[in-house]
C-alpha positions as MATLAB code, in Angstrom:
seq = 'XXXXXXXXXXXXXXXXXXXXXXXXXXXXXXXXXXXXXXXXXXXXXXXXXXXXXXXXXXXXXXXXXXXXXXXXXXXXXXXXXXXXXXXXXXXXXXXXXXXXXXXXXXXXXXXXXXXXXXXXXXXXXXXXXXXXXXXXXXXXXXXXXXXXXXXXXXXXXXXXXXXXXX';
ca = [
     142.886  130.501   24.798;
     142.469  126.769   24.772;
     140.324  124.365   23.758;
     137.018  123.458   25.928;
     135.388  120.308   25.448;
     132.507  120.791   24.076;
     135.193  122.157   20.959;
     136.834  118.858   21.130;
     134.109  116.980   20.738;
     132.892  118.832   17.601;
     136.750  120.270   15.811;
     137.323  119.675   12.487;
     141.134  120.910   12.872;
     143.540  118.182   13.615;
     146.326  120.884   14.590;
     143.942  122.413   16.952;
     143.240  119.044   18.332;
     147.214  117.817   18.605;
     147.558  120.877   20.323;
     145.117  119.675   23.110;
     146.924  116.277   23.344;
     150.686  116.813   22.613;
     151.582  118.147   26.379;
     148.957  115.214   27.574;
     150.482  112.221   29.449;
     149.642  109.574   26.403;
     151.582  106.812   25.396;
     153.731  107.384   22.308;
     152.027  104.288   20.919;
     148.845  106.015   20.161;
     150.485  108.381   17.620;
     151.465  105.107   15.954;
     147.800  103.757   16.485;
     146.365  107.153   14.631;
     148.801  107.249   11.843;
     148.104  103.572   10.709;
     144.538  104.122   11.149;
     144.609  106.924    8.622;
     146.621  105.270    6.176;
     144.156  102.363    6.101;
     141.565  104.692    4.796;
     143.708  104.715    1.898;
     145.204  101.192    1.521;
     143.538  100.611   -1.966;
     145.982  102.845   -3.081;
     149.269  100.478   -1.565;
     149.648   97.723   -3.888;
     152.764   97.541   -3.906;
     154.795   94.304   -1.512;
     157.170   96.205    0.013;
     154.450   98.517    1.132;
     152.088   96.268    2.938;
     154.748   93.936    4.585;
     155.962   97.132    6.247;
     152.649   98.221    7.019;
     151.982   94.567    8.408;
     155.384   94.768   10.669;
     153.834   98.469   12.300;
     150.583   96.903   13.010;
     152.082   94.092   14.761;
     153.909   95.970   16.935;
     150.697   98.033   18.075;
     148.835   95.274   19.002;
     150.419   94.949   22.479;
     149.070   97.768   24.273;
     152.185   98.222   26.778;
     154.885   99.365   24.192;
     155.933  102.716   23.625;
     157.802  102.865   21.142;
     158.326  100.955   17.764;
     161.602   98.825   17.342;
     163.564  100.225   14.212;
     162.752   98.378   10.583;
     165.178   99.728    8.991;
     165.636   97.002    6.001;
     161.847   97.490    5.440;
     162.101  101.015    5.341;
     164.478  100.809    2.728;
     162.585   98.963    0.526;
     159.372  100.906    0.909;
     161.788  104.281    0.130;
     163.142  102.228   -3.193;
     158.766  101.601   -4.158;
     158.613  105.194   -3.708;
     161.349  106.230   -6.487;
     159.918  103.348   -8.767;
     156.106  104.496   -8.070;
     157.532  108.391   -9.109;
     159.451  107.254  -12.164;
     155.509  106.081  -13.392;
     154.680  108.441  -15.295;
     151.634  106.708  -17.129;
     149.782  105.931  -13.819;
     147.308  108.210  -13.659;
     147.325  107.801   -9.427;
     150.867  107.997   -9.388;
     150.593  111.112   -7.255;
     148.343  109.664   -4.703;
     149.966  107.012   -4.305;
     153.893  109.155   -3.676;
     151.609  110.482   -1.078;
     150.175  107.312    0.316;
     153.390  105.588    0.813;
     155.259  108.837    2.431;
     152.363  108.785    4.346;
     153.460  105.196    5.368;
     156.902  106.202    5.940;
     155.592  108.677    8.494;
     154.089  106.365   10.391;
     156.250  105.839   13.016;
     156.601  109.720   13.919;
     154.388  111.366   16.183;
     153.286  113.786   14.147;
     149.998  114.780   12.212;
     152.357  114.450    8.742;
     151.194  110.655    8.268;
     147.734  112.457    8.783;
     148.077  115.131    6.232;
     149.734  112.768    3.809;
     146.628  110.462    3.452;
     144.284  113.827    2.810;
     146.664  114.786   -0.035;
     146.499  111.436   -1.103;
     142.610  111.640   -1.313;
     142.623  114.989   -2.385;
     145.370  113.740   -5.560;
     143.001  110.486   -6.252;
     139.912  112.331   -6.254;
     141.347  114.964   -8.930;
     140.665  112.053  -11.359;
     137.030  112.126  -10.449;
     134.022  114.016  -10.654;
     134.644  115.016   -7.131;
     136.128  118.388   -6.199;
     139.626  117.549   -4.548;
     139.658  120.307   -1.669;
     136.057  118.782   -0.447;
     137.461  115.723   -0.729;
     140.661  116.734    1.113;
     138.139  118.593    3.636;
     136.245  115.147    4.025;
     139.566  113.383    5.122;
     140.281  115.923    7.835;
     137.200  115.385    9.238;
     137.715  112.162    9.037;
     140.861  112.228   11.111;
     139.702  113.975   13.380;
     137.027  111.082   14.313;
     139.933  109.163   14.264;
     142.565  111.389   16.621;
     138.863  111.282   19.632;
     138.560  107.126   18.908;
     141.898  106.537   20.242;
     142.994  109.364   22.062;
     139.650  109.719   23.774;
     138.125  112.759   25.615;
     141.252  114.432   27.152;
     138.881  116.708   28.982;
     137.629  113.341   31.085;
     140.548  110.949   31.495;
     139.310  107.382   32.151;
     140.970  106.433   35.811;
     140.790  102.769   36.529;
     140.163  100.679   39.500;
     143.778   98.885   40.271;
     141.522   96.452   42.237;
];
């Protein structure tokens, strides 16, 4: 059975939610939209150059509303691949973990798929280890958060928004 609205507007389950808006008529772009929104919940943990000028390249791509798809940065994503193996041979950073999982989290970006999505919470979940906080509450608290996220820009699929062409 699917999803009603009144679900929708209260789900804490991204994959129950994707599966509302994966057979939906939205533009690829918003996948891209979601994904970078999620990994700016976590960009305290992307220090590294290569990492942000890739994420700055994605963003301005999004900006204008009418693409569909993201042109190929493929130089960029080399680099960012080559900060991952450096960040993993860091052993003595104690967020070394979250942050493998923050930047394949950036190098899922462009997909349109909830793994971006699911990267960030294990990010969180890996940061928050080091803390006082339990990590699968924190991981919970990320989902939720997401989930926000996926109704801000994919709206209520249950009442599409039609527009006046006049």
């Amino acid at each position: 059975m699917g999803m009603i609205e009144s679900e929708w507007l209260t789900c804490g389950s991204r994959n129950q939610m994707r599966g509302v808006i994966k057979n939906r008529p939205f533009p690829a772009v918003r996948w891209v939209r979601f994904n970078l929104a999620c990994t700016d919940r976590i960009h305290h943990l992307l220090d590294d150059e290569r990492c942000l000028f890739y994420m700055r390249k994605l963003y301005e791509c999004v900006v204008d509303m009418d693409r569909s798809s993201l042109p190929s940065f493929q130089r960029e994503e080399i680099n960012v691949r080559e900060a991952l193996r450096e960040l993993w041979r860091q052993r003595s950073d104690p967020l070394r973990d979250a942050k493998v999982a923050g930047v394949r989290a950036i190098l899922a970006v462009p997909q349109h798929t909830l793994e971006t999505s699911e990267m960030v919470a294990v990010a969180v979940r890996r940061r928050d280890c080091q803390t006082s906080i339990p990590s699968w509450t924190a991981y919970q608290d990320e989902t939720r958060a997401h989930c926000r996220l996926l109704r801000d820009i994919f709206g209520n699929p249950f009442r599409p928004v039609a527009f006046d062409p006049e």
